[in-house]
C-alpha positions as CSV (number, residue, x, y, z in Angstrom):
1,X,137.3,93.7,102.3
2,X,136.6,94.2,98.3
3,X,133.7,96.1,97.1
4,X,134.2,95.3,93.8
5,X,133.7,99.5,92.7
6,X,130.6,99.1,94.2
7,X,129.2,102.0,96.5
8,X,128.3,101.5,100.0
9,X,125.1,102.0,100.0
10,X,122.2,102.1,97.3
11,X,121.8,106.1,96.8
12,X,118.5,107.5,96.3
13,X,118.5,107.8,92.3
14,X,118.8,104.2,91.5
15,X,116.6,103.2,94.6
16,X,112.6,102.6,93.2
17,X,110.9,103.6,96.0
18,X,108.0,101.3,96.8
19,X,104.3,103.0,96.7
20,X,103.8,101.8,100.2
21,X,107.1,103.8,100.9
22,X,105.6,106.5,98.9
23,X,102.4,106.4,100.5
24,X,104.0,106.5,104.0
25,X,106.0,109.8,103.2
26,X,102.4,111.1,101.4
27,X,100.8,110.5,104.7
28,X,103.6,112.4,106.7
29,X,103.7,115.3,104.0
30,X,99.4,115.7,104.0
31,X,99.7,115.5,107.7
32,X,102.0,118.7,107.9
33,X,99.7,120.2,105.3
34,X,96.7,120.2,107.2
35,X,98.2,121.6,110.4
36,X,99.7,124.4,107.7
37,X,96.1,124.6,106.6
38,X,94.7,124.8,109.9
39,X,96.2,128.2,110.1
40,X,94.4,129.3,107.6
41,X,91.1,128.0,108.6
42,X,91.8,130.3,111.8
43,X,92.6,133.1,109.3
44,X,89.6,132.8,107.7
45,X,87.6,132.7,110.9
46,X,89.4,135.4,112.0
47,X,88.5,137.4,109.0
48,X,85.2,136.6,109.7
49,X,85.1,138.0,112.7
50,X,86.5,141.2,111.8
51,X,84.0,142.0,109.3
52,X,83.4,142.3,105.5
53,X,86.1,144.6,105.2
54,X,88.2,141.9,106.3
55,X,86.6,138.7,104.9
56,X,86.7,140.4,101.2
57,X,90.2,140.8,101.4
58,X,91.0,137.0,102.8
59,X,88.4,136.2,99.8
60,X,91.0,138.5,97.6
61,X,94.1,136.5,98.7
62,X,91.8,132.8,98.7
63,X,90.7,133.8,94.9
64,X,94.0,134.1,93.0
65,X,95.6,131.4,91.5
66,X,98.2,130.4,94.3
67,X,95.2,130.8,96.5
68,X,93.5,128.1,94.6
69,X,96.6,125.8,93.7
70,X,96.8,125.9,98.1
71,X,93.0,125.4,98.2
72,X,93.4,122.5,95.8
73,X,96.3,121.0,97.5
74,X,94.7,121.3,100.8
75,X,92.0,119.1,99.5
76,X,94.2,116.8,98.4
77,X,96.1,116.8,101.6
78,X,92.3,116.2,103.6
79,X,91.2,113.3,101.3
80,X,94.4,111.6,101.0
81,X,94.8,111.8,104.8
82,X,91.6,110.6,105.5
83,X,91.8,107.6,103.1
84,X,95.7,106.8,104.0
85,X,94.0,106.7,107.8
86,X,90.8,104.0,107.1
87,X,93.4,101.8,105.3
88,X,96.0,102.1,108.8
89,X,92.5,101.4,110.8
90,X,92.2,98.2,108.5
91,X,96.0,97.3,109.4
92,X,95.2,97.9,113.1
93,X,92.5,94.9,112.4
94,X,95.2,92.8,111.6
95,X,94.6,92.3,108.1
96,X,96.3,93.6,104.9
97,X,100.0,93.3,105.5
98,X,100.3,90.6,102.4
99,X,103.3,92.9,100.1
100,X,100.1,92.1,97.2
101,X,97.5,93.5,99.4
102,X,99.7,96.1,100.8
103,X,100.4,97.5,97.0
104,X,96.9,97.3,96.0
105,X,95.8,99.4,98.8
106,X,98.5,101.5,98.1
107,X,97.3,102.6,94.7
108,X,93.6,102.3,95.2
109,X,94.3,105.1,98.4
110,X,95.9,107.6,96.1
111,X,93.7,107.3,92.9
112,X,90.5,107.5,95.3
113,X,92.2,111.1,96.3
114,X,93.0,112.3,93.4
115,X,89.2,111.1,92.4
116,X,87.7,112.7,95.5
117,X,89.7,115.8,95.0
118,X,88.5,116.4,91.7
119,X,85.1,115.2,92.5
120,X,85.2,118.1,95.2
121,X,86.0,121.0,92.9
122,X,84.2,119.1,90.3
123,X,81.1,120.3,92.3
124,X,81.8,123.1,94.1
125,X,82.5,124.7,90.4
């Protein structure tokens, strides 16, 4: 058997990842996110609870910049998720699965997040 000096295998740094590959590991990643984020949804409420005292110094943590890069992210994570899911309820319709269509749904999923996610702290500012 002759390789020709070839390797094995295509290794990840001269594979191009596809955007519906990349989409599929986005939806995965957001997924874990949220549940992260989920935590500190509880936190808050829990901060809440426990009074101002509490809830100024979740507010103290939620207000400085890594707070905010997490807020943002988590934002992300939510709108990228939910728009990732209505295009896997389209596939469950049976339609989409053309590689053309496929892409295009890729990229329209994760500009419209990046859109919404800026549109989100585009208002709340």
């Amino acid at each position: 058997m002759s390789n020709n000096g070839r390797p094995l295998s295509p290794h990840l740094s001269i594979y191009r990842w596809p955007i519906t590959m990349t989409t599929s590991i986005l939806h995965r990643v957001t997924g874990i996110a949220l549940s992260i984020g989920s935590i500190v949804l509880v936190a808050w409420l829990f901060g809440v609870a426990m009074g101002a005292e509490s809830y100024a110094i979740f507010l103290s943590y939620m207000d400085s910049i890594l707070g905010r890069v997490l807020l943002i992210g988590w934002s992300f994570a939510f709108f990228f998720h939910l728009s990732n899911g209505v295009r896997h309820l389209v596939w469950d319709s049976g339609r989409g699965f053309e590689k053309s269509t496929a892409n295009a749904s890729a990229w329209f999923v994760l500009i419209l997040a990046v859109i919404l996610t800026a549109l989100f702290w585009w208002i709340r500012l």
